[in-house]
C-alpha positions as a printed Julia matrix, in Angstrom:
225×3 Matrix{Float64}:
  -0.64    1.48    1.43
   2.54    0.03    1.69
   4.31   -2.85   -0.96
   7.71   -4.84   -0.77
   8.94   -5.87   -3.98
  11.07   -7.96   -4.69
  13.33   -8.19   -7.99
  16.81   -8.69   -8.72
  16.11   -7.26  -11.96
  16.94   -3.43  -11.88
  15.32   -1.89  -14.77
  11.87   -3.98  -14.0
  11.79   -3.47  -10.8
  12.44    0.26  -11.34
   9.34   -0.03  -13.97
   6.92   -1.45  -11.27
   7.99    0.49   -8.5
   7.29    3.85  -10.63
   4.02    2.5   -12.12
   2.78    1.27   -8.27
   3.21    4.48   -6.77
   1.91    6.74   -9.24
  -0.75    4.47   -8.44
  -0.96    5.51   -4.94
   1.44    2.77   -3.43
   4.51    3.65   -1.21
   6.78    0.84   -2.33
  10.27   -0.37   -0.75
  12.27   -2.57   -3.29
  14.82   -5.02   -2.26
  16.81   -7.04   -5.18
  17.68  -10.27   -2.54
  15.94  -12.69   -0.65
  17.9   -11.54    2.85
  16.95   -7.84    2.52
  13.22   -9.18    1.72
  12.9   -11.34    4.69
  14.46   -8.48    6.98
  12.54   -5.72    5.72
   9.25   -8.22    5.68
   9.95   -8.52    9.34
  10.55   -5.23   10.66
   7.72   -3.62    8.45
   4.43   -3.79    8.22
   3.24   -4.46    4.39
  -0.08   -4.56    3.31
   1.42   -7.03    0.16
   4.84   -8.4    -1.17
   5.16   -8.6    -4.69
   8.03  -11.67   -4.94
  10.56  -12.74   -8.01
  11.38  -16.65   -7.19
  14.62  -16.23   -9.14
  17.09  -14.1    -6.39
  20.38  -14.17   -6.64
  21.01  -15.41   -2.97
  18.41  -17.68   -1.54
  15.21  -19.37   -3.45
  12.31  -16.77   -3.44
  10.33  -19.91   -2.17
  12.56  -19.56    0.88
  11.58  -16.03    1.51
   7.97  -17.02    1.21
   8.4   -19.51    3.81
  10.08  -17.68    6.04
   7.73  -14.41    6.22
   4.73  -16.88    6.34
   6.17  -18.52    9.49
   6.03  -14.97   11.63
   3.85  -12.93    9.36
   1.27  -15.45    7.83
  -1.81  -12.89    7.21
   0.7   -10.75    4.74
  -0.06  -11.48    1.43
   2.02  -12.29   -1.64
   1.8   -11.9    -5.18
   4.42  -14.0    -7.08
   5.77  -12.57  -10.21
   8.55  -14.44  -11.7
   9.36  -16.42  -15.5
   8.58  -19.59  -13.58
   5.67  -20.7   -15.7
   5.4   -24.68  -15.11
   2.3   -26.0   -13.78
   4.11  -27.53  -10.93
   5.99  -24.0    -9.94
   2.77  -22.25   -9.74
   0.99  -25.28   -7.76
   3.79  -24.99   -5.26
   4.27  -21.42   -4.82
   0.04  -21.17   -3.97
   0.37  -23.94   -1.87
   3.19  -22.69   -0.16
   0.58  -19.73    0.58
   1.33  -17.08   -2.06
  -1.79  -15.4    -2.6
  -1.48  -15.52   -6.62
   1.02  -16.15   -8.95
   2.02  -13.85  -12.29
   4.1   -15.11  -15.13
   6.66  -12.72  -16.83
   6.79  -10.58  -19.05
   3.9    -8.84  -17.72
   1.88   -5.3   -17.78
   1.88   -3.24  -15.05
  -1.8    -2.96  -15.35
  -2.16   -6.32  -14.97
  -0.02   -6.75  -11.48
  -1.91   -3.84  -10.47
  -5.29   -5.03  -10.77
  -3.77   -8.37   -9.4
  -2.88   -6.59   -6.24
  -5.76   -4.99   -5.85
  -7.74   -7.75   -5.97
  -6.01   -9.5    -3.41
  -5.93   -6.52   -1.06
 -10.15   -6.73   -1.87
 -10.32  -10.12   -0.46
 -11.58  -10.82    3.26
  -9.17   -8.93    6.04
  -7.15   -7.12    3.11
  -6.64   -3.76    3.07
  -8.66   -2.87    0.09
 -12.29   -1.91   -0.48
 -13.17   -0.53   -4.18
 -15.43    2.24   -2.35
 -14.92    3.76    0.86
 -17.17    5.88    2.2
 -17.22    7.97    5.53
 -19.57   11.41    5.9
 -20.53   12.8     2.5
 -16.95   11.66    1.41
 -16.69    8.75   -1.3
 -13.24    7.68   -2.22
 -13.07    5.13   -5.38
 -10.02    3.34   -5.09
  -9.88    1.67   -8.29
 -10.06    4.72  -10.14
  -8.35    7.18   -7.28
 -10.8     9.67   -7.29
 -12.64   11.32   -4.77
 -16.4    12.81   -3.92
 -16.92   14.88   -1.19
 -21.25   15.78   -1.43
 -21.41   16.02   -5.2
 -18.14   18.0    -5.85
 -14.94   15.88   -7.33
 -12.14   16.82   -5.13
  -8.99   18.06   -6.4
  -6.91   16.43   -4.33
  -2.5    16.47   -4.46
  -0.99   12.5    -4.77
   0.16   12.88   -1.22
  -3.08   14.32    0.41
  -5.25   11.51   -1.3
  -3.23    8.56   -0.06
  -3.33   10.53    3.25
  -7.29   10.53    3.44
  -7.24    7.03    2.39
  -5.19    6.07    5.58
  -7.48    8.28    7.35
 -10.89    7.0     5.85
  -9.8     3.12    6.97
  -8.92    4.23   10.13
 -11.97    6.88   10.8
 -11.96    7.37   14.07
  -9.14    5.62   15.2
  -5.82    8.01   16.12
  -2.97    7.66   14.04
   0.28    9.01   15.41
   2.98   10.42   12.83
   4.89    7.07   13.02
   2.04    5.42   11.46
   1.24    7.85    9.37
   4.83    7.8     7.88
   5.54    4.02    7.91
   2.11    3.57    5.75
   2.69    6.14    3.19
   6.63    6.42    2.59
   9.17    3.6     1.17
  12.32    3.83    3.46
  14.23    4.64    0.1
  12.08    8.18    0.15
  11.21    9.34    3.66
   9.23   12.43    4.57
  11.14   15.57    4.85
  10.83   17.46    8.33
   7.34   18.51    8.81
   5.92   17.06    6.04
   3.38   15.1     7.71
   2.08   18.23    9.62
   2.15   20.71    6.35
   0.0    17.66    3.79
  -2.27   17.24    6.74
  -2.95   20.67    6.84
  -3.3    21.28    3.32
  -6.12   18.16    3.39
  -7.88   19.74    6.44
  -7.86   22.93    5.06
  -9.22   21.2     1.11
 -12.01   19.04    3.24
 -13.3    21.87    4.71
 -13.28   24.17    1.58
 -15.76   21.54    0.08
 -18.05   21.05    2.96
 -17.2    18.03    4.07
 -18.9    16.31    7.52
 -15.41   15.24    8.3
 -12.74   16.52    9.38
  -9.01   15.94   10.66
  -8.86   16.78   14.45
  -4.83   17.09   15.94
  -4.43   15.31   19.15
  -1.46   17.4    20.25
   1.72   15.4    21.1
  -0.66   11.9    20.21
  -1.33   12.11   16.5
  -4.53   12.83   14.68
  -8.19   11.87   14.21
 -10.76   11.75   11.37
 -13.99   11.76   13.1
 -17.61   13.42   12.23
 -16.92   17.41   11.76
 -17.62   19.41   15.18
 -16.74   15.85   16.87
């Protein structure tokens, strides 16, 4: 899944960033209120994590203004904002909750996570699909009763695939959910983890697998589907 955060403070934001995707996040990071709404617009983000306190324009602004052509997106507001009237306006300006600093990363991720739980986010604490069971919360993953050792990269890559079973994914999608635009996939890369993850899922029995639609993009569907 992919985040947008947004903090004009360097070191924190380089803090989060490496705590949300060793936590299975690709994350983009912006430090302005321009580059957010930009990037907000020509991406697709499952959440935006938002500082009020940007050096150009009012993080309220950028809420706004996402909101007005992207209002399913959610948004988590981290900022040292901590009146009672702030936080009223930022949720009713439709941020999705609102996180005072100094904060632990533990605690903005279960935040997210909770938000991405909700009705029509992208989170479920347990998917399931076969004899595959993928906890989210605790990013591990069961295929029959053997605990798959599974590489960062190939388990965010069966999550995609588990939420969209049976849908096709082309490479495009597969790259814009799983890699920030400040670290894009070398060439091939999407090919050689989705190999590696076919060839894992089949090691350990599993009535799934990843079927290549050649030239379209790829499948998880029932094994022998």
């Amino acid at each position: 899944m992919r985040l947008l955060y947004v903090e004009d403070n360097e070191r924190l934001a380089q803090n989060i960033s490496a705590s949300l995707r060793a936590n299975g996040f690709a994350v983009d990071w912006v430090d302005c209120g321009e580059d957010a709404v930009h990037s907000a617009k020509s991406y697709d983000y499952d959440a935006i994590i938002l500082d009020l306190g940007l050096p150009d324009i009012d993080g309220m602004s950028v809420l706004k203004a996402v909101k007005a052509v992207k209002p399913e997106v959610p948004f988590i507001i981290c900022t040292a904002r901590d009146a009672l009237e702030d936080r009223i306006n930022g949720l009713d300006a439709g941020s999705d909750d609102y996180l005072v600093k100094p904060f632990d990363a533990a605690e903005l991720l279960a935040r997210i996570r909770a938000v991405l739980r909700r009705p029509g986010g992208a989170l479920g604490v347990t998917l399931t699909a076969g004899n595959i069971t993928f906890d989210t919360a605790e990013r591990s993953v069961e295929i029959g009763a053997t605990w798959a050792r599974l590489s960062r990269r190939e388990m965010d890559l069966l999550e995609l695939f588990m939420r969209r079973k049976g849908r096709i994914l082309s490479k495009d999608a597969i790259e814009n959910a799983l890699y920030g635009f400040d670290a894009p996939p070398t060439p091939n890369a999407i090919e050689v983890a989705t190999h590696r993850l076919r060839k894992k899922l089949a090691e350990l029995n599993a009535s799934i697998a990843i079927h290549t639609l050649r030239g379209i993009g790829y499948v998880l569907e029932d094994d022998g589907a």
